[in-house]
C-alpha positions in Angstrom: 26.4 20.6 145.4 25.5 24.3 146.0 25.3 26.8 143.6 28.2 29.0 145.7 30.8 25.9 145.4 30.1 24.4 141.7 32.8 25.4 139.8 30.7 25.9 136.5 28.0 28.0 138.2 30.9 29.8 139.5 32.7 30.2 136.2 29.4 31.2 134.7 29.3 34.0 137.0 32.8 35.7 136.4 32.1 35.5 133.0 29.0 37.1 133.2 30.4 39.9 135.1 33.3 40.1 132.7 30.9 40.6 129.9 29.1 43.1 131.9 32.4 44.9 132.2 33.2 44.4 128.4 29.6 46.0 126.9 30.3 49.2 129.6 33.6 49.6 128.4 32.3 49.8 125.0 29.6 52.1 125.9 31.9 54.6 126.8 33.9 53.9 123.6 31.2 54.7 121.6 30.0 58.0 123.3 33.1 59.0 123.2 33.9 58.1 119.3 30.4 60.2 119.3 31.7 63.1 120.8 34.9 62.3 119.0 33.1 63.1 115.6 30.8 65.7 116.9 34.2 68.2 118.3 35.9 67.1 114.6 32.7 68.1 112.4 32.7 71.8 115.1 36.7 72.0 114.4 36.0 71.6 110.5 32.9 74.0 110.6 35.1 76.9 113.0 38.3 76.1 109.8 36.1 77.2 107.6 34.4 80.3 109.4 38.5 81.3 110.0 38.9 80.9 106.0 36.2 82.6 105.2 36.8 85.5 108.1 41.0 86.2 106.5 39.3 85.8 103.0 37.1 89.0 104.1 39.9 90.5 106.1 41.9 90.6 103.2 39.1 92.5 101.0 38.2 94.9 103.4 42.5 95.7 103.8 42.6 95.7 100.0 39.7 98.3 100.2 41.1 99.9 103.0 44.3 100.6 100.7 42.4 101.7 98.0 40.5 104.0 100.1 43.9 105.3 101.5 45.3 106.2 98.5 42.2 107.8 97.2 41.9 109.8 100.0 45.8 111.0 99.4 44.7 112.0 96.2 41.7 113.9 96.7 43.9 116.1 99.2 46.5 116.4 96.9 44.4 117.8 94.7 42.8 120.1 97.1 46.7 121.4 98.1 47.2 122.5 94.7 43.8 123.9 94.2 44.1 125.6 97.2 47.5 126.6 96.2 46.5 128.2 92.7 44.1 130.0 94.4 46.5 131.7 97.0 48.6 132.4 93.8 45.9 133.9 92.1 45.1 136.2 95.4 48.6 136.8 95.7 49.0 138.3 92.3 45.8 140.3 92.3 47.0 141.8 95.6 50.5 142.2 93.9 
C-alpha cells in the first residue's frame, strides 16, 4: 500500500494541516489580544492626559476670571481718580 492511498497516512496528513491552521489562527489571536492591550493601556494613558488637560483648563478660566475682575477694578478705580481730579481742576478753574 502507498503512502498516497492509506487511509491513516492520509488522515494523518489532514490533521496535520488542520493543526497547522489551528496554531496560525492562534497566532494572530494573540498579536492581536497584544495590540488589543497595547491601544487600551494608550486609550487609558490619553483619559488621563484629557483629565488632567480640563483640570488645568479650569484653573487657568478660574484665574482668567479673577484676573477679569481685577482688572475691572483697577480701572474703576482709575475712573474715579481720574474723575476727582477733573473735579478738582474744574473747581480751581471755577
Amino acid at each position: 500500500m502507498s503512502k498516497s492511498t492509506d487511509p491513516m497516512a492520509q488522515a494523518i496528513s489532514r490533521l496535520d494541516r488542520a493543526l497547522s491552521q489551528v496554531e496560525n489562527r492562534l497566532h494572530r489571536l494573540q498579536a492581536t489580544a497584544r495590540d488589543s492591550g497595547d491601544a487600551d493601556v494608550d486609550r487609558a494613558r490619553l483619559a488621563e492626559e484629557l483629565d488632567k488637560a480640563r483640570a488645568s483648563e479650569a484653573t487657568m478660566a478660574a484665574a482668567a476670571e479673577e484676573a477679569s475682575k481685577a482688572l475691572g477694578e483697577a480701572i474703576a478705580e482709575l475712573r474715579a481718580a481720574a474723575n476727582a481730579a477733573e473735579t478738582v481742576v474744574d473747581r480751581a478753574d471755577g
